[in-house]
N, C-alpha and C positions, 0 to 999 in steps of 0.2 A: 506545777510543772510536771508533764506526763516525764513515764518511761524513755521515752525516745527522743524526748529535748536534754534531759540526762544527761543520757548517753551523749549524743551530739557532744554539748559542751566539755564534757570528760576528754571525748579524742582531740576536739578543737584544742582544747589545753595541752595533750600530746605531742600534737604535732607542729604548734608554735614553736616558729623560729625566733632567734634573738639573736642582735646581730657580729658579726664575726671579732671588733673589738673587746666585747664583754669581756672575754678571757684574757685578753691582754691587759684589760681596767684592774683586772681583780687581782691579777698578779701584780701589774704597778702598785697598789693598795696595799697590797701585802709587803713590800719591800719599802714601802714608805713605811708605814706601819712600823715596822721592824727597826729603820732608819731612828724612827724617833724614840723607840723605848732603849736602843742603843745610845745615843747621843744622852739622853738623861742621865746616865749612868745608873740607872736602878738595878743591870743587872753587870756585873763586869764584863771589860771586853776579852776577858780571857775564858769568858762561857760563851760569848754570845757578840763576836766582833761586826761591828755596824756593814752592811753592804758597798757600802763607799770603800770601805778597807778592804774588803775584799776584794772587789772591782783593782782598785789598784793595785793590789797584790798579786792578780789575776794577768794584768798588765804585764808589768813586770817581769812574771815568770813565763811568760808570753816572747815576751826579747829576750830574753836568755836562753829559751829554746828547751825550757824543761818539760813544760807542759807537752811540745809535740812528742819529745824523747818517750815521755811516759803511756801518751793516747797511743803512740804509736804500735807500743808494745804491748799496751790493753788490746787494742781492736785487732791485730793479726791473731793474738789468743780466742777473743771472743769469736771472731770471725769464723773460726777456723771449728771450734767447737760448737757453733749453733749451726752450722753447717752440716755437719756428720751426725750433730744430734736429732736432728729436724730430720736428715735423709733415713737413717736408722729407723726414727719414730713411725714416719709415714708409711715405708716398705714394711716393717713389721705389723703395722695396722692394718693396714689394708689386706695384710697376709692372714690374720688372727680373725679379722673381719668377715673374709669370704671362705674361709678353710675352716670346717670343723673338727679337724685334725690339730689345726693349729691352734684354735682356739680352746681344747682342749687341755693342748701340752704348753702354752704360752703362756696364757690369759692367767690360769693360778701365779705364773714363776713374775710375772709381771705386776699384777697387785700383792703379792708378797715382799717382792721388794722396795716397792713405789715409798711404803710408810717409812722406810729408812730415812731418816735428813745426810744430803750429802755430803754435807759438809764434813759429817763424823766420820765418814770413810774416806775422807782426805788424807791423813794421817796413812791410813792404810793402802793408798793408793800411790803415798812417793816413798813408802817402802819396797814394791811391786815397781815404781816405773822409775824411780832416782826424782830428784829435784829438779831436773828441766821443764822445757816445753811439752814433753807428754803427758808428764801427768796434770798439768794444769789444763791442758786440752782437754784431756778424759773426764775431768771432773767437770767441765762446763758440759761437755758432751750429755754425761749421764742426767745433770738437772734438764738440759734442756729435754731430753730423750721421752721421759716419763708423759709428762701434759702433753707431748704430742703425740706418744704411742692411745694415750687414753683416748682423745681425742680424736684419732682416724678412725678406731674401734668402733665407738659412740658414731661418727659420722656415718661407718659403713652401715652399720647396724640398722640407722634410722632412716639409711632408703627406701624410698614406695618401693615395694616387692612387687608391682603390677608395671612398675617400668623395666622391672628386670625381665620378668615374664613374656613382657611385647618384645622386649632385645632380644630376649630366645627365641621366640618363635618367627621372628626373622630370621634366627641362622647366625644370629651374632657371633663374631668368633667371642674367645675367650679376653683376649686382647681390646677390642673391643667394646666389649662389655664393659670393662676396667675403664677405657678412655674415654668412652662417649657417656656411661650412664652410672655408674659406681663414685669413679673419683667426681666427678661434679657435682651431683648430690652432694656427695661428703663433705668437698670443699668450704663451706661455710663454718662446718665445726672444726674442722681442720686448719682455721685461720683463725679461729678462738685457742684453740693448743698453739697457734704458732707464738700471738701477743704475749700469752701465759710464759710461753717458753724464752718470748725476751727477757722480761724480769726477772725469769730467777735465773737469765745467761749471767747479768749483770752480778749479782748477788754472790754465783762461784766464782765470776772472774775474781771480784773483788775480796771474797776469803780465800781462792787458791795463792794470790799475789800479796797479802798481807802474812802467809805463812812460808812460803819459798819463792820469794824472789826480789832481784835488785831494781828490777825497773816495771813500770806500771802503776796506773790509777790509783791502787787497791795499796801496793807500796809507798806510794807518795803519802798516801793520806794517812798508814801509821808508821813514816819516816817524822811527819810533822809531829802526828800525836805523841812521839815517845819525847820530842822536842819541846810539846805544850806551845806550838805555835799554831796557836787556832785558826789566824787567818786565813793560812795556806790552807790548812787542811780543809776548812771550808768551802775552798777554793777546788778542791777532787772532790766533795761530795756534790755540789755545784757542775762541775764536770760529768759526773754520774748521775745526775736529774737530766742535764740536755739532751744527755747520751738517753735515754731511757725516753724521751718524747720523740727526737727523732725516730729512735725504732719503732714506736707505735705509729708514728706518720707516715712513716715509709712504708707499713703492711696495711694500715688501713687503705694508702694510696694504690698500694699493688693488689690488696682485696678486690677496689673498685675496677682494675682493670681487670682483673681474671675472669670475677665472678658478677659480672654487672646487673646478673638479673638480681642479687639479691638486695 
């Protein structure tokens, strides 16, 4: 087999599809799976309660209206924080990106702070903002903030300079410049910082709401743990899995219509 039959087979192998149930097989599998080492009793149901209890439990807390009470009060948090962190991120990169002024005076104060885990200046942030809605906001803000300020950086960075160059010498305005040739380019990595920045939106909701406050996801799930009722609680982290693939399906869906060439 030459070089270039190789090759061939190698991307053939890439670029095989498989078809769209796979995914669904495999998570059925896994839930059976799980169903039947549950039902043995090998491991107790108070580590590891069978899916079926769950499900019902799910149910359940479904008609009594706790579950919306608590998503509800997660997603206007989340919402509201990947919102301002996401807008923050991009204005500030794309500012740092095209500014050497900014990029100067930013860029250090920006990776200096990034290695902070946010979680640890939560404490310190509902001393500064009280126990309400701001500072829970703030702290989803600032995770989601970081992976997409890097990320617009990195995106602006890594534009062909000979597209900018042809938008000059057109006469491009500055405006421009930013709409038609900058943010486009960029946008590819800038939808890699966004996915980034759901996960760990998820990850502050859920330790800002497990340390101040009465309603939410994050509180549900160590109202149960302090209770040692693991179905329910499985039932909010379960919650926090679907919550976490819609947000990736929804950007990868909104990816496809933005940025279609890529």
């Amino acid at each position: 087999m030459n070089n270039r039959q190789i090759v061939t087979n190698r991307l053939a192998f890439m670029d095989k599809k498989y078809p769209a149930w796979l995914s669904t097989a495999s998570l059925a599998a896994v839930a059976l799976l799980w169903e039947a080492i549950a039902k043995t009793g090998i491991i107790s149901a108070l580590f590891l309660p069978a899916p079926s209890s769950i499900f019902a439990d799910g149910c359940l807390m479904l008609q009594n209206g706790e579950i919306f009470a608590n998503l509800s009060a997660s997603f206007y948090r989340i919402a509201l924080g990947y919102t301002i962190g996401c807008l923050a991120g991009i204005i500030l990169g794309l500012l740092t990106g095209m500014s050497k002024l900014a990029d100067s005076v930013g860029t250090p104060i920006i990776y200096a702070l990034y290695p902070i885990p946010k979680i640890a200046l939560l404490p310190l942030i509902i001393l500064w903002l009280g126990i309400g809605e701001v500072s829970k906001v703030t702290v989803i803000s600032l995770g989601v903030f970081f992976p997409v300020v890097i990320n617009t950086y990195s995106g602006v960075k890594n534009v062909d300079p000979l597209f900018i160059k042809v938008a000059i010498s057109f006469h491009a305005s500055r405006w421009n410049l930013i709409r038609k040739v900058i943010l486009p380019g960029a946008l590819p990595v800038i939808f890699a910082g966004l996915k980034l920045a759901a996960g760990t939106s998820l990850l502050m909701l859920v330790a800002a709401e497990m340390i101040a406050a009465q309603e939410g996801i994050g509180a549900m799930i160590l109202h149960y743990g302090d209770l040692m009722m693991t179905t329910k609680l499985m039932v909010g982290v379960i919650i926090l899995s679907i919550l976490g693939i819609l947000f990736t399906n929804s950007l990868q869906f909104l990816e496809k219509k933005i940025i279609p060439w890529k």
